[in-house]
C-alpha positions as CSV (number, residue, x, y, z in Angstrom):
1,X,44.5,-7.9,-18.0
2,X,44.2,-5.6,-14.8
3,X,45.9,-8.4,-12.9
4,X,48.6,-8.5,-15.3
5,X,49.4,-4.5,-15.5
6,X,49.2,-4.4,-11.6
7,X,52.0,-7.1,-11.8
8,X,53.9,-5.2,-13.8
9,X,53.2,-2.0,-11.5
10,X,54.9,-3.9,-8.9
11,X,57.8,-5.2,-10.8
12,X,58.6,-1.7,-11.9
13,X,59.0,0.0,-8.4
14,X,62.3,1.0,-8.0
15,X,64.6,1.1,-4.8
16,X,64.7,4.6,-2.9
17,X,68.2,5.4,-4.8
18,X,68.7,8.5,-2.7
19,X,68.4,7.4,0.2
20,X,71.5,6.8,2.9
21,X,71.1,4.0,5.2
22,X,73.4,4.7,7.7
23,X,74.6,1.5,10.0
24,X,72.4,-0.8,7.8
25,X,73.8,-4.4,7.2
26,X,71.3,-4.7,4.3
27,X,69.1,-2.6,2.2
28,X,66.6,-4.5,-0.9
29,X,63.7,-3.3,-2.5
30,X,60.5,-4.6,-0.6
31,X,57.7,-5.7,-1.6
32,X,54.5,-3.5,-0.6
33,X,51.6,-5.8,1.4
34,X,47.9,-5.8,0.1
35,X,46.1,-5.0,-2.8
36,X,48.4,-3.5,-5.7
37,X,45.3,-1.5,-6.9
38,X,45.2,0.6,-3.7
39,X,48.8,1.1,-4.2
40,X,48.6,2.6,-7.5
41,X,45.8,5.0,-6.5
42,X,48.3,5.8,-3.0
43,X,51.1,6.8,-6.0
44,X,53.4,4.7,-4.4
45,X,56.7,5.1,-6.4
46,X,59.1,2.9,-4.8
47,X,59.8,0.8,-1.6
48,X,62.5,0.0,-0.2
49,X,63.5,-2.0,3.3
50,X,66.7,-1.8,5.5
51,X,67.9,-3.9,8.3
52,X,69.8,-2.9,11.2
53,X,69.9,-6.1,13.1
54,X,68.0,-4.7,16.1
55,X,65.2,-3.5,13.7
56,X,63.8,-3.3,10.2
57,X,62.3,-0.4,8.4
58,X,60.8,-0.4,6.2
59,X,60.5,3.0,3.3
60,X,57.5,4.0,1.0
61,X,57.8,6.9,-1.4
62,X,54.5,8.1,-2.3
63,X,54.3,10.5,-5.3
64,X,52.8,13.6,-2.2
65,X,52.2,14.0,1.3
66,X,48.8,13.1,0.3
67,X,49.0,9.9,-0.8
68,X,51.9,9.1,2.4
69,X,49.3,10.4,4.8
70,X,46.9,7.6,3.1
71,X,49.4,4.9,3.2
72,X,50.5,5.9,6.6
73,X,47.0,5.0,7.7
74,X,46.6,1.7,5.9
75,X,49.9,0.3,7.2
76,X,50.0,2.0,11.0
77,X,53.1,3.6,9.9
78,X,54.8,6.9,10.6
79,X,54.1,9.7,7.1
80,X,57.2,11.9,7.0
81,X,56.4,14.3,3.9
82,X,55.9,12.2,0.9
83,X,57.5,9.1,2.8
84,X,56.2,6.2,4.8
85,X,58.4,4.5,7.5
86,X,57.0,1.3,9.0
87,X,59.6,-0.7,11.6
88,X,59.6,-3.7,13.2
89,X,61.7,-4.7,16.5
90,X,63.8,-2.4,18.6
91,X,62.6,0.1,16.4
92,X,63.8,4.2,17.1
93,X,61.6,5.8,20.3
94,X,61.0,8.6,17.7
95,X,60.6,8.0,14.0
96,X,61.4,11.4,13.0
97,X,64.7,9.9,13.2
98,X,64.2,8.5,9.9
99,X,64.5,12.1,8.4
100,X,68.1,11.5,8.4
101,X,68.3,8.9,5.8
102,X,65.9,10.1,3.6
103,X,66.4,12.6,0.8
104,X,64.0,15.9,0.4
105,X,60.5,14.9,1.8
106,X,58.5,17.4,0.3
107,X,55.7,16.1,-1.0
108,X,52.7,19.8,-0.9
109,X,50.4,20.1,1.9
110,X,48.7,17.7,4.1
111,X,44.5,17.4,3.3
112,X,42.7,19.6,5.4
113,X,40.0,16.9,5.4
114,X,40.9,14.4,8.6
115,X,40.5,17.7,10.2
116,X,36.6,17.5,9.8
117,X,36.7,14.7,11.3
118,X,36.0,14.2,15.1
119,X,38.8,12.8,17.8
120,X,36.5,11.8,20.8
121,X,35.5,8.3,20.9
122,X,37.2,7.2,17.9
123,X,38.9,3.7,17.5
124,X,42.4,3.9,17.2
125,X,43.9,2.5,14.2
126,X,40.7,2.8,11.9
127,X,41.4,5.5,10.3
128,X,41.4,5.5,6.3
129,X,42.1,7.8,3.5
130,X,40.5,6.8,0.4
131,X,41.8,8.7,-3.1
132,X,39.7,6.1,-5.8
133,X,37.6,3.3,-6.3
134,X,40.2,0.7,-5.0
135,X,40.6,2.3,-1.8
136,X,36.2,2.6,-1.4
137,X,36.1,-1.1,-2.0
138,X,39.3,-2.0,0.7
139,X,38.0,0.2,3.2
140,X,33.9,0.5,2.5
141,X,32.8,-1.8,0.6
142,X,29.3,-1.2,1.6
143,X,29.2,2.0,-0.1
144,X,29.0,1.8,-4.1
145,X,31.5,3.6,-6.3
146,X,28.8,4.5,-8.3
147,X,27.0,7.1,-5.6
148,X,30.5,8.5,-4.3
149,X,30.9,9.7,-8.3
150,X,34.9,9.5,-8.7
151,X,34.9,11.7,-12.1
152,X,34.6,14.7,-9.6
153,X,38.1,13.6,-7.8
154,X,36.4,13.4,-4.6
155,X,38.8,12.1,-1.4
156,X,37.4,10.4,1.7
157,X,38.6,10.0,5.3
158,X,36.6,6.9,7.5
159,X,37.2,6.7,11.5
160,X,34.9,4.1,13.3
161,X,33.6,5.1,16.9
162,X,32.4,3.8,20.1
163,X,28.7,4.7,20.7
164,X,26.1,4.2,23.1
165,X,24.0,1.9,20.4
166,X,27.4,0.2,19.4
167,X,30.2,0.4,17.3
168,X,29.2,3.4,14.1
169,X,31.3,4.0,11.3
170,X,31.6,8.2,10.0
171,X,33.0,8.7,6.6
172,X,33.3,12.4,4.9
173,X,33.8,12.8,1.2
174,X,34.9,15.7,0.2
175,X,34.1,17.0,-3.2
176,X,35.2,20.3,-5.1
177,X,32.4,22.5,-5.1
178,X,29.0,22.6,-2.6
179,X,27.2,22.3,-5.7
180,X,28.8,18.3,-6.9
181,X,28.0,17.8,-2.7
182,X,24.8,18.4,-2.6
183,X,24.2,16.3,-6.2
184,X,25.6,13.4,-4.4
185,X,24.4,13.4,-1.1
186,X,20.9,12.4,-2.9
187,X,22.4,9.5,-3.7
188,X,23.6,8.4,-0.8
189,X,20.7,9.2,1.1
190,X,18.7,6.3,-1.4
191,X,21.5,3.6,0.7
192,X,19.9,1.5,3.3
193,X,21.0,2.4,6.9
194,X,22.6,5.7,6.4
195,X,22.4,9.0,7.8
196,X,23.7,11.8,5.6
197,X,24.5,15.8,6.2
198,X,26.1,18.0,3.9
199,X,28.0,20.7,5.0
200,X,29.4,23.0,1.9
201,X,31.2,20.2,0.0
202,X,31.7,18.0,2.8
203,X,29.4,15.0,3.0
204,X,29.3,12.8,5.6
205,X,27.6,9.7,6.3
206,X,27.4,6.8,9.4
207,X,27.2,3.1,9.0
208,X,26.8,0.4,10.7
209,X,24.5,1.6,13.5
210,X,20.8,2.3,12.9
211,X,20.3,4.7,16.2
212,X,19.0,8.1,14.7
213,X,20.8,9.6,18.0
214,X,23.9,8.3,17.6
215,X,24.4,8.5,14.0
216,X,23.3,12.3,14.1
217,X,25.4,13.0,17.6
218,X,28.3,12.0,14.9
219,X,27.1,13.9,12.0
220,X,26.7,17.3,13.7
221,X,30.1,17.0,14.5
222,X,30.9,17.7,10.9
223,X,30.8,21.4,10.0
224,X,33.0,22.8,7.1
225,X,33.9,25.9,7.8
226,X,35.6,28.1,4.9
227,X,39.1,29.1,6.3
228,X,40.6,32.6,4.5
229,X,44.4,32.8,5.4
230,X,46.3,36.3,4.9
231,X,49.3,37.0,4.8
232,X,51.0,38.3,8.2
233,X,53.5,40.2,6.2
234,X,50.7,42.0,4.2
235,X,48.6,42.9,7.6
236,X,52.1,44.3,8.9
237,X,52.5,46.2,6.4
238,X,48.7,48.1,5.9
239,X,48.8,48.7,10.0
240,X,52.2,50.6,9.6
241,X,50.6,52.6,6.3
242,X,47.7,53.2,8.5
243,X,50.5,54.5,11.3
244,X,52.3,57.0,8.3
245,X,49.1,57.9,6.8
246,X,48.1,59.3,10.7
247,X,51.7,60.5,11.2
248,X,52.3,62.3,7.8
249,X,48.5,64.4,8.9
250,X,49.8,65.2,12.1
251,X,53.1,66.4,10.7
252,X,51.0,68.5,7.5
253,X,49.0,69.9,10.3
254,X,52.0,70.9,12.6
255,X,53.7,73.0,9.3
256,X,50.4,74.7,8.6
257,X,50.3,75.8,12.6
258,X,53.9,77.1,12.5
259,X,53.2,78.6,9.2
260,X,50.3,80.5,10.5
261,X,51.8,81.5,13.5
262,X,54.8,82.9,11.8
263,X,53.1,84.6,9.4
264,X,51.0,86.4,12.0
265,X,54.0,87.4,13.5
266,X,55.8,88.6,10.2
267,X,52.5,90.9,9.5
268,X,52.7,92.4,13.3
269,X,56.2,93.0,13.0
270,X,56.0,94.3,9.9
271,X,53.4,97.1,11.0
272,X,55.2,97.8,13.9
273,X,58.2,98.6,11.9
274,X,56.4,100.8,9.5
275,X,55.3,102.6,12.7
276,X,58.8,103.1,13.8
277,X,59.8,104.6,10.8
278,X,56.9,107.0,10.2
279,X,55.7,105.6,7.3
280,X,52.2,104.3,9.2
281,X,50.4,106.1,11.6
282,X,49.1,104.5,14.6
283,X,45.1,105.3,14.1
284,X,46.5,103.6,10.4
285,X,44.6,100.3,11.2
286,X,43.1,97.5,8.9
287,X,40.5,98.5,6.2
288,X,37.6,97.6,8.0
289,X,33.5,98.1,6.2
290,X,31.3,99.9,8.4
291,X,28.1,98.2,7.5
292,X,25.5,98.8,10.0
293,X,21.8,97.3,10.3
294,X,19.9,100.0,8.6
């Protein structure tokens, strides 16, 4: 039955109807490579492959960038937005020239999650995004679906690397809350030959080597970090309210000096005048209280 809908899956993938192949002498639906199951967890939507005589591209639309950037991996092909672009022959010295035939590539923001995951030593072309039980069992099969616990909607990214006991494999799951993460790492710590460290909701564990050293060298390398992103507009506009706030007491202060110093003025001219004109005497001064000590 599972075999039969995943048939169907297939069958129902339509052509990339918006897209504009430009100098192509053909252009037919393709047929995607490997397991259908991963496909359908990818959200791939359609596929779709053009030849140009020299070369031949082929196009992925994934439903998001999220699902491109995991089919991108799988098939050592180029993620623009929510498409994949794989080619074959004198293919284009940059692939972002495949822009040009595609239609709006929007497909939401990139994971976060390869970014956990360190650069040095890693083994090019092993890198895997995993979205669902499929993708565990193509890409780590040694790791049960059970422990990972899909209800939470965890993702995963896997990069194997060169060590000094031999060749280790670092996956980080990545779960919604610290509180699911820590529920699970218990579980994965009951797996033979893993080493597991929890970091917020990250957890990340090493296979395939059995060196304490090695795997934890790997493992420390994997710290979330919680990332608060403002607004540049916003912390333009409280520095320049700060700036008024600053100005407009400067300025309040300013009125009040001229005030006082022109009402000092007004009162001595005023007395002198009164002077002038006989109607205050000179020895005429301020009512002043003669208080003494005793």
């Amino acid at each position: 039955m599972l075999r039969r809908s995943l048939v169907l899956f297939f069958l129902a993938l339509a052509p990339l109807s918006a897209a504009i192949w430009h100098g192509a002498r053909s252009v037919q639906a393709a047929q995607p490579p490997g397991n259908p199951a991963v496909w359908k967890e990818f959200g791939l939507k359609a596929a779709e492959e053009a030849d140009f005589g020299s070369h031949r591209a082929i196009t992925y639309e994934m439903q998001d960038s999220t699902g491109a950037m995991a089919a991108a991996d799988w098939l050592q092909g180029v993620a623009l937005g929510r498409f994949v672009v794989t080619c074959t022959g004198k293919c284009p010295a940059k692939p972002d020239e495949y822009h040009r035939f595609l239609p709006d590539t929007k497909g939401g923001s990139e994971p976060t999650l390869p970014g956990y995951l360190p650069r040095q030593d890693a083994v090019s072309g092993t890198e895997r995004y995993i979205l669902g039980p499929a993708g565990l069992a193509e890409f780590a099969a040694g790791i049960p679906a059970g422990i990972v616990g899909f209800q939470f909607s965890p993702e995963a990214d896997l990069v194997r690397y060169r060590t000094p006991a031999g060749e280790a494999t670092l996956t980080v799951f990545s779960y919604p809350t610290p509180q699911i993460a820590r529920q699970q790492a218990d579980g994965y710590r009951r797996l033979n030959g893993v080493f597991v460290k929890r970091s917020g909701p990250l957890v990340a564990i090493t296979t395939g080597i059995g060196d304490k050293n090695a795997a934890w060298n790997l493992l420390n390398q994997v710290n979330y970090e919680v990332q608060v992103t403002m607004n540049e507009q916003s912390k333009h506009n409280q520095a320049k309210s700060i700036a008024n706030m600053v100005l407009s007491i400067f300025a309040l202060a300013g009125v009040l000096i001229v005030f006082c110093l022109l009402s000092g003025l007004a009162f001595a001219g005023g007395r002198v005048a009164l002077q002038h004109f006989g109607i205050l005497n000179a020895d005429q001064g301020m009512t002043t209280l003669h208080l003494s000590d005793s």
